[in-house]
C-alpha positions, -999 to 999 in steps of 0.1 A, spaced: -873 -11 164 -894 -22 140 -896 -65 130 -873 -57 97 -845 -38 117 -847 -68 145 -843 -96 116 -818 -80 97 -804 -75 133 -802 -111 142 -789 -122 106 -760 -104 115 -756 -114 146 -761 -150 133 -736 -145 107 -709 -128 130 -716 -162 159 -713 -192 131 -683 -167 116 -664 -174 154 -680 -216 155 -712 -206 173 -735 -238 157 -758 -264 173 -761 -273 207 -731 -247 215 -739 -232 257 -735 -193 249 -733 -174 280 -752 -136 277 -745 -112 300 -762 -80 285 -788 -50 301 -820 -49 290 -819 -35 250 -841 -42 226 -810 -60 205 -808 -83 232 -840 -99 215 -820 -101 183 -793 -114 198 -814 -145 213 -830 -149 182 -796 -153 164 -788 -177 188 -817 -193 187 -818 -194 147 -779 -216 153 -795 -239 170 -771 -225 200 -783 -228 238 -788 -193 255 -772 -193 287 -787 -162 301 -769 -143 335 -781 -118 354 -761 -86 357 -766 -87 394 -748 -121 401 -713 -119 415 -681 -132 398 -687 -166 418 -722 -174 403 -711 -164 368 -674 -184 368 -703 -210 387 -732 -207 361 -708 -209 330 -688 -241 345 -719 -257 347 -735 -246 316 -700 -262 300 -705 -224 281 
């Protein structure tokens, strides 16, 4: 992936987030493998203003419901 694709990546995905409220200071839980458009991802979230809340694969239901309650996300 070249750094063009990746931006024009994250615009979209910036785009599609403020589309659905996703602005300043909003928690936003990511639960995602690793795949290069995670990076764009973050960086649309990042470019919002928005707080990654980032969660492993690997953790059970529990530390998700757990991570998310207390991420207010």
């Amino acid at each position: 992936m070249s750094f063009g694709e990746l931006l024009s990546q994250s615009e979209r995905a910036a785009a599609w987030l403020a589309g659905r409220g996703i602005g300043a200071g909003a928690p936003v839980g990511v639960l995602a493998g690793n795949h290069p458009s995670l990076v764009a991802w973050y960086s649309a979230l990042w470019s919002l203003g928005a707080v990654v809340v980032p969660i492993s694969a690997r953790s059970s239901v529990a530390e998700v419901r757990q991570l998310l309650t207390h991420a207010q996300a």
